[in-house]
Structure formats: C-alpha cells, structure tokens
C-alpha positions as a Markdown table, in Angstrom:
| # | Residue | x | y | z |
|---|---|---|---|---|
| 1 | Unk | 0.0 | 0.0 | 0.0 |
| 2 | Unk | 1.3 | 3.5 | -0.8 |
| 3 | Unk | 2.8 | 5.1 | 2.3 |
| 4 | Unk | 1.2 | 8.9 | 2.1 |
| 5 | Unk | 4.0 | 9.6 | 4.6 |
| 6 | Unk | 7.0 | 10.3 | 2.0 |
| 7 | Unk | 7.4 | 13.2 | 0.6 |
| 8 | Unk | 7.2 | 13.8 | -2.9 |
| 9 | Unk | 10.3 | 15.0 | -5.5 |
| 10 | Unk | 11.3 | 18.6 | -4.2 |
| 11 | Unk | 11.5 | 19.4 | -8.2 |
| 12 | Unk | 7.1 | 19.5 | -8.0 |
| 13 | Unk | 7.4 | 22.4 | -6.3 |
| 14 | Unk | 8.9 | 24.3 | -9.2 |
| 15 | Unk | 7.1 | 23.7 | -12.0 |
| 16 | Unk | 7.7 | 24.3 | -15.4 |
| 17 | Unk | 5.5 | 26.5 | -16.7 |
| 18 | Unk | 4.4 | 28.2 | -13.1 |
| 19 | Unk | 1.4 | 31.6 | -14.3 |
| 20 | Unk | 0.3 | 33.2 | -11.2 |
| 21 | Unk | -3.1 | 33.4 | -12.7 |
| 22 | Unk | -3.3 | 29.4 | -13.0 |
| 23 | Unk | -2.6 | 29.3 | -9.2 |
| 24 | Unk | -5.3 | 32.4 | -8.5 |
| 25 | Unk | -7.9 | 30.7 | -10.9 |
| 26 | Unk | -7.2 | 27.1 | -8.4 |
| 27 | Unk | -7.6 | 29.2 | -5.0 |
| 28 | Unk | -10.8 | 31.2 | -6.6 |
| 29 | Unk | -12.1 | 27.9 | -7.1 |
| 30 | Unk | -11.6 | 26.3 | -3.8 |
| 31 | Unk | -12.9 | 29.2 | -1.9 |
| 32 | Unk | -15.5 | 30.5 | -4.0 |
| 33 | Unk | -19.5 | 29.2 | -3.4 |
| 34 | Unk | -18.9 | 27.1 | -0.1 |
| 35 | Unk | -22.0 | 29.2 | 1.7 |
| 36 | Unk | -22.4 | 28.9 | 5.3 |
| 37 | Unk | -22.2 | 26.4 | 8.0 |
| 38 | Unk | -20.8 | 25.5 | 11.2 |
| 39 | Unk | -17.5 | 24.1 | 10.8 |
| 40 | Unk | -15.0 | 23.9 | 7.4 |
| 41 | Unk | -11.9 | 21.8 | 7.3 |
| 42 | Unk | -9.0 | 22.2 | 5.0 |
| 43 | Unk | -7.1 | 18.9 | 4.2 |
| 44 | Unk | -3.5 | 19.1 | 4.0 |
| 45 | Unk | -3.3 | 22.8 | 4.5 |
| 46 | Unk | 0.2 | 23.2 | 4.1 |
| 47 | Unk | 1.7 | 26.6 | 5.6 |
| 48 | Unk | -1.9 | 27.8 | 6.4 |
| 49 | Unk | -2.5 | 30.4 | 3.4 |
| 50 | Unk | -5.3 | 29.5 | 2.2 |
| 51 | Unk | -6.7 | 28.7 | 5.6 |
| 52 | Unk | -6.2 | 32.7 | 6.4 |
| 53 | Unk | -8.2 | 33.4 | 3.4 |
| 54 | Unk | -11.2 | 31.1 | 4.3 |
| 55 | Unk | -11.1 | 32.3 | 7.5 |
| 56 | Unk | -11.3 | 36.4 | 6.5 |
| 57 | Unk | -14.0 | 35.1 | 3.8 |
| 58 | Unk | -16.9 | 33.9 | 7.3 |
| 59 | Unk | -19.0 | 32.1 | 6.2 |
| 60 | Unk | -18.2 | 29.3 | 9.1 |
| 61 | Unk | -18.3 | 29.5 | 12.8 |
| 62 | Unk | -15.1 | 27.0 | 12.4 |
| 63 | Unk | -12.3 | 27.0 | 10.1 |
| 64 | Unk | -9.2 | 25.0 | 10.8 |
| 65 | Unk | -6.7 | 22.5 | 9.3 |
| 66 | Unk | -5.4 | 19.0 | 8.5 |
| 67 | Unk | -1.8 | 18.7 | 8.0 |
| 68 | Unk | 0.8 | 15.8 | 8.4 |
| 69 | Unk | 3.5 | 17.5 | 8.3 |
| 70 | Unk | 4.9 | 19.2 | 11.6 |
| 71 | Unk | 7.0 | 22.1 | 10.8 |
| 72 | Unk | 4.1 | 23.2 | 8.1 |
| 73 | Unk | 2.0 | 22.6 | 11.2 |
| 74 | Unk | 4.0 | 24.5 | 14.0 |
| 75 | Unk | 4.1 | 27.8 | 11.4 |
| 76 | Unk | 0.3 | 27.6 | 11.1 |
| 77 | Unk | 0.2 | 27.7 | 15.0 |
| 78 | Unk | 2.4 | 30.8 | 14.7 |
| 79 | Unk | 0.0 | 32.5 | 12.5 |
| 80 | Unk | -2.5 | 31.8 | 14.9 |
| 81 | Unk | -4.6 | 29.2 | 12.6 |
| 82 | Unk | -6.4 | 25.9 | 14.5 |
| 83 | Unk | -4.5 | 23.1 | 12.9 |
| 84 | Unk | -4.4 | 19.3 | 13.6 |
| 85 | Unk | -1.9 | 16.9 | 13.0 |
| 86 | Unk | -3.0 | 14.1 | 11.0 |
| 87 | Unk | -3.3 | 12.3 | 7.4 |
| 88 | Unk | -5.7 | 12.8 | 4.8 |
| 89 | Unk | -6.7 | 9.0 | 4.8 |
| 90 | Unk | -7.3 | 8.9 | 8.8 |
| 91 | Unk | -9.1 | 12.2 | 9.3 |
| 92 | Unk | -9.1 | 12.7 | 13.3 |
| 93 | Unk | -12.6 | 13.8 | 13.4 |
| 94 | Unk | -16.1 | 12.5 | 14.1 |
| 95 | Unk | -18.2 | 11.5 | 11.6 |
| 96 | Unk | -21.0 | 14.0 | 10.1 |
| 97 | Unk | -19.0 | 16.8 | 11.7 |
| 98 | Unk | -18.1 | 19.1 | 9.0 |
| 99 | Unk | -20.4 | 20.9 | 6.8 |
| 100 | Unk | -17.8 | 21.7 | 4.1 |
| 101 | Unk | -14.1 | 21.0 | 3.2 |
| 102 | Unk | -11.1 | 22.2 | 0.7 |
| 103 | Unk | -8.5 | 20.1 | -0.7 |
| 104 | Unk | -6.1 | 21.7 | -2.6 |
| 105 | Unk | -3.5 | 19.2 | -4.6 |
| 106 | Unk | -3.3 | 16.9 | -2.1 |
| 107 | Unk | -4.7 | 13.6 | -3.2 |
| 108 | Unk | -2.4 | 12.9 | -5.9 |
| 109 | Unk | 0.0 | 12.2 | -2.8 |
| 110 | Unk | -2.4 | 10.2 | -0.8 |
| 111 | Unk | -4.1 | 6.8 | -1.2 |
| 112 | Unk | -6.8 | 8.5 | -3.2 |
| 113 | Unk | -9.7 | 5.9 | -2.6 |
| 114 | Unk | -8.9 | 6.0 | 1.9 |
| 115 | Unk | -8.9 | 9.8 | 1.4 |
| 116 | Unk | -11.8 | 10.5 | -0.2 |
| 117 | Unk | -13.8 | 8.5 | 1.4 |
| 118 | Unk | -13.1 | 10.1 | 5.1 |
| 119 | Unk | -14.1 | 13.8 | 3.3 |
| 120 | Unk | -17.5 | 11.3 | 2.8 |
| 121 | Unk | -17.4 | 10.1 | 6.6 |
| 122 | Unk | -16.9 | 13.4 | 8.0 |
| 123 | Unk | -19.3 | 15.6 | 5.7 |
| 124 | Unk | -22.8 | 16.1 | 7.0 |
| 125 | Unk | -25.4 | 15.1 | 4.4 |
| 126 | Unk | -25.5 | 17.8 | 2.1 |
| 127 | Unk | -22.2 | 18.8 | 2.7 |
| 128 | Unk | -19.7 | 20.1 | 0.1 |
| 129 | Unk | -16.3 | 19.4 | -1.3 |
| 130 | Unk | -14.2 | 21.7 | -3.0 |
| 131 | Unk | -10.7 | 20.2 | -4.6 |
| 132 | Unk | -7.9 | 20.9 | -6.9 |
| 133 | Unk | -6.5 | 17.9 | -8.5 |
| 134 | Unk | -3.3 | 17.7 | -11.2 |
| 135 | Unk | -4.8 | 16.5 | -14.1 |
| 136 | Unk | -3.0 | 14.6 | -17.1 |
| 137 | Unk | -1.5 | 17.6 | -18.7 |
| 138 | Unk | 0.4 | 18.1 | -15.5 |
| 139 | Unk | 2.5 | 15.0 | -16.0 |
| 140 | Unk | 2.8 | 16.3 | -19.6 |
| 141 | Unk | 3.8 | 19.6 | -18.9 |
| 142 | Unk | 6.9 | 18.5 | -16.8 |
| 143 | Unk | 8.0 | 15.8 | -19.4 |
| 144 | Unk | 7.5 | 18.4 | -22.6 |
| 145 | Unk | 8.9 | 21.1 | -20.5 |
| 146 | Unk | 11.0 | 20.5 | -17.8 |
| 147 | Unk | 14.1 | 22.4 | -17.6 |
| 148 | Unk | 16.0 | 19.8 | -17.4 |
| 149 | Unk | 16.6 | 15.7 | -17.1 |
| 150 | Unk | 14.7 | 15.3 | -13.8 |
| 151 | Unk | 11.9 | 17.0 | -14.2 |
| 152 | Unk | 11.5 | 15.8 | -17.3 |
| 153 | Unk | 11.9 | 12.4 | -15.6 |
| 154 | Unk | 9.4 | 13.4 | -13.0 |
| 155 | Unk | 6.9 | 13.7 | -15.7 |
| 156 | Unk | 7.1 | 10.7 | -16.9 |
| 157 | Unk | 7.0 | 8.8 | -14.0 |
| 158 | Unk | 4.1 | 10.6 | -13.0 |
| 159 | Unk | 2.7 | 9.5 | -16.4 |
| 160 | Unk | 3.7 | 5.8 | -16.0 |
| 161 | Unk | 2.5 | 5.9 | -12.7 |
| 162 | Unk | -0.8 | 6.5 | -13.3 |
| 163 | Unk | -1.3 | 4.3 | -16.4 |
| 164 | Unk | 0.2 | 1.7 | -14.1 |
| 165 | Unk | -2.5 | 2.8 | -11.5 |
| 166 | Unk | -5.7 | 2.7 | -14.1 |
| 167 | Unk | -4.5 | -0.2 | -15.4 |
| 168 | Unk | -3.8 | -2.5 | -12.1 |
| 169 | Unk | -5.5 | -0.2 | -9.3 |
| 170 | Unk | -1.8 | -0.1 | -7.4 |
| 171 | Unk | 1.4 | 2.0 | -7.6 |
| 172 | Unk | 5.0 | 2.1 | -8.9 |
| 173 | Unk | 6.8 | 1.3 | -5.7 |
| 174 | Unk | 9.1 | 3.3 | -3.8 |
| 175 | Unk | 10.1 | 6.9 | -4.9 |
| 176 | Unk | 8.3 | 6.1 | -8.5 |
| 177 | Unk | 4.9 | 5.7 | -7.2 |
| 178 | Unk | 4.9 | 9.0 | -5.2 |
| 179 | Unk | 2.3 | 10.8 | -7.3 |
| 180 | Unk | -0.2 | 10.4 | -10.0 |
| 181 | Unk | -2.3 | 12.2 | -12.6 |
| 182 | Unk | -5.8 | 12.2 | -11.8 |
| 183 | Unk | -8.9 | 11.9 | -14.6 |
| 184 | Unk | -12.6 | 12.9 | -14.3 |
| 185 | Unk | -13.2 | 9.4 | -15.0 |
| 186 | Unk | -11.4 | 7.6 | -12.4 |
| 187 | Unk | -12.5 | 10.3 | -9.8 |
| 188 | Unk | -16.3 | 9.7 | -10.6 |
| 189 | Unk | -15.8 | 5.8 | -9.8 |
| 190 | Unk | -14.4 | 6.5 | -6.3 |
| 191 | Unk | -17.3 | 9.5 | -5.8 |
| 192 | Unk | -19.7 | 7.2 | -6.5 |
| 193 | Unk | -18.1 | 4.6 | -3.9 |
| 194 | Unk | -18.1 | 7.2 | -1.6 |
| 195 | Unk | -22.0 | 8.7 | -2.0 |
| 196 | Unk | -20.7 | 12.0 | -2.8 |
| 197 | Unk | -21.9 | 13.3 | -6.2 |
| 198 | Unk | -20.2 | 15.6 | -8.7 |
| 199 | Unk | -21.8 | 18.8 | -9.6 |
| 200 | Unk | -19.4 | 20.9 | -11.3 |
| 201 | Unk | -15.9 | 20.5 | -13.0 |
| 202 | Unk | -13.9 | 23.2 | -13.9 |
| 203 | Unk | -10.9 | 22.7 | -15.9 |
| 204 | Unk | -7.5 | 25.0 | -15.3 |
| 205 | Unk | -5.3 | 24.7 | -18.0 |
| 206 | Unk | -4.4 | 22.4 | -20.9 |
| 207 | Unk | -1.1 | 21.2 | -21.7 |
| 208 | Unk | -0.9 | 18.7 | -24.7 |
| 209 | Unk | -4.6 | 18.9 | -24.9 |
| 210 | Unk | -5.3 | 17.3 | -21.3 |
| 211 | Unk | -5.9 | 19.0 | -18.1 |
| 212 | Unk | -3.4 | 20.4 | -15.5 |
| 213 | Unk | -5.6 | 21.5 | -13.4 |
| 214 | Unk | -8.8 | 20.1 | -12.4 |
| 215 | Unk | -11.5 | 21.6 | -9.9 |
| 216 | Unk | -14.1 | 19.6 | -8.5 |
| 217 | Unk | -17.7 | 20.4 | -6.2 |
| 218 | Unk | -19.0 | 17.9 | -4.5 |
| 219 | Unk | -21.7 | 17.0 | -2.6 |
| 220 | Unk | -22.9 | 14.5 | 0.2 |
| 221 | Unk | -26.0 | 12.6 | -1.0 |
| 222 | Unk | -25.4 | 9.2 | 0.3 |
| 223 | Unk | -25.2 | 8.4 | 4.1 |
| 224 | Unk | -22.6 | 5.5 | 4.6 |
C-alpha cells in the first residue's frame, strides 16, 4: 500500500510552466461558493494560506486545518490558525462533523480511494467538497517542458504511474509511485463509492490537450 507519509520529488514544487493566474484561478475555485455552515476543514493545509483566506471570507463558525507535516503545522500555529496533526486517509474527526471542506493538490500524494472516502465520513449530508487535482497535462507539462533531465523524468514517471495505477489499481513502488495524474473518470468511480456526487468540473489549463488542473464540487447525497 502507498505510504502517504513520503514526501514527494522537491523538483514539484517548481514547475515548469508556473502563471500566477493558474494558481489564483485554483484558489478562486476552492474558496468560491462554499456558503455557510458550522465548521469547514482544510485537508492538507500546508503553511496555512489559504486557511487565512477562508477564515477572513466567514461564512463558518469554524475553520481549521489538517496537516501531516509538523513544521508546516508549527508555522500555522504561529500565524495563529487551529491546525491538527493528522493524514488525509485517517481524518481525526467525528463523523457527520463538518459541513464543508477544501482540498487543494493533495490527493495525488495520498491513497486516493482511503482519502476520499473520510471527506465522505466526515461531511454532514448535504455537505460540500471543494478540490484541486493535477490533471493529465500536469504529467505532460513537466515531461515536454521540464528544464531539465529530472523534471523531465518526473513527468514521466508521473505519467507511468498512473497508467500503471488505471491499469492495475496499485502504484509504482518506492520513490516512482509517489504521485499520480488524476482523470474525471477515475474520480467519478471513487465518488460514486463514496456517495458524494459531482456537480461541477472546472478545468484549469491544458497542456498537450489534457488538463493540468482540475476543480471539482461535490456534494454528500449518500449516508454511509
């Protein structure tokens, strides 16, 4: 079983064709249309800025993080942000708690179908999703583009990957399988597992005609 533990090839963070306006179309999407509620949880919030931003928008009586990693954690609790400790497929909160989350990029690094299913366990009925997913043309962007041999490397394991993945339902192992494209199509099946229900897709960017960026609202539908 992939170990969401490691940590992904530093070179991701970099990539090769970075346009502010990609990343403001992602965060306009995650924050945009979650309404109101009681409590919103951000899944793998990283240093906490987007968590500032939800929490300046209102909206919730709650807004606080998820985040495994303990440094990104510690500077969240510097910037005064309610974060937890914890991963994305073991979500340390009680079921029907939540009345919305964010994810932003985080499930390619995760055992997709364990980490979906808690944003189902912990949603209320009704409750919405949004997420940021890379999408095929992310792979391709780094392998067509990348700067240099391992990016270009990084791509196309990323690519293999997720062939690999379709194909067999498991990872590359080790350091190969750290990451994987994600398609509407393979999404949908684990929604569907999940009772949470797609209602819009947005897609950010194309590279090699496939998406790099995909956005996805969901809803809770289906209890269990």
């Amino acid at each position: 079983m992939f170990d969401s533990d490691s940590i992904a090839s530093p070179i991701e963070a970099e990539p090769p064709h970075h346009k502010p306006e990609t990343s403001q179309r992602c965060r306009r999407f995650l924050r945009e249309g979650l309404g109101r509620g009681e409590a919103l949880l951000d899944v793998g919030c990283g240093d906490g800025e987007l968590l500032e931003v939800l929490k300046r928008q209102g909206g919730f009586d709650k807004v606080f993080g998820l985040e495994i990693d303990p440094e990104l954690t510690r500077v969240c609790h510097q910037r005064g942000l309610f974060v937890i400790r914890g991963r994305a497929e073991a979500i340390p909160l009680a079921s029907a708690s939540l009345d919305a989350v964010v994810c932003s990029v985080v499930i390619p690094y995760t055992d997709s179908r364990r980490a979906i299913r808690e944003w189902s366990r912990i949603l209320k009925p009704g409750g919405l999703v949004h997420a940021t997913y890379h999408g095929w043309g992310f792979g391709w962007d780094y392998l067509l583009h990348g700067a240099h041999f391992k990016k270009r490397f990084y791509g196309l394991r990323m690519l293999v990957n997720s062939v690999v993945y379709d194909w067999s339902g498991r990872r590359l192992p080790g350091f190969l399988g750290d990451t994987l494209c994600q398609s509407a199509k393979r999404l949908r099946l684990i929604y569907d597992s999940c009772g949470l229900t797609l209602e819009r897709e947005e897609v950010i960017e194309t590279v090699a005609g496939a998406p790099r960026f995909l956005g996805h609202r969901l809803r809770k539908t289906k209890i269990g």
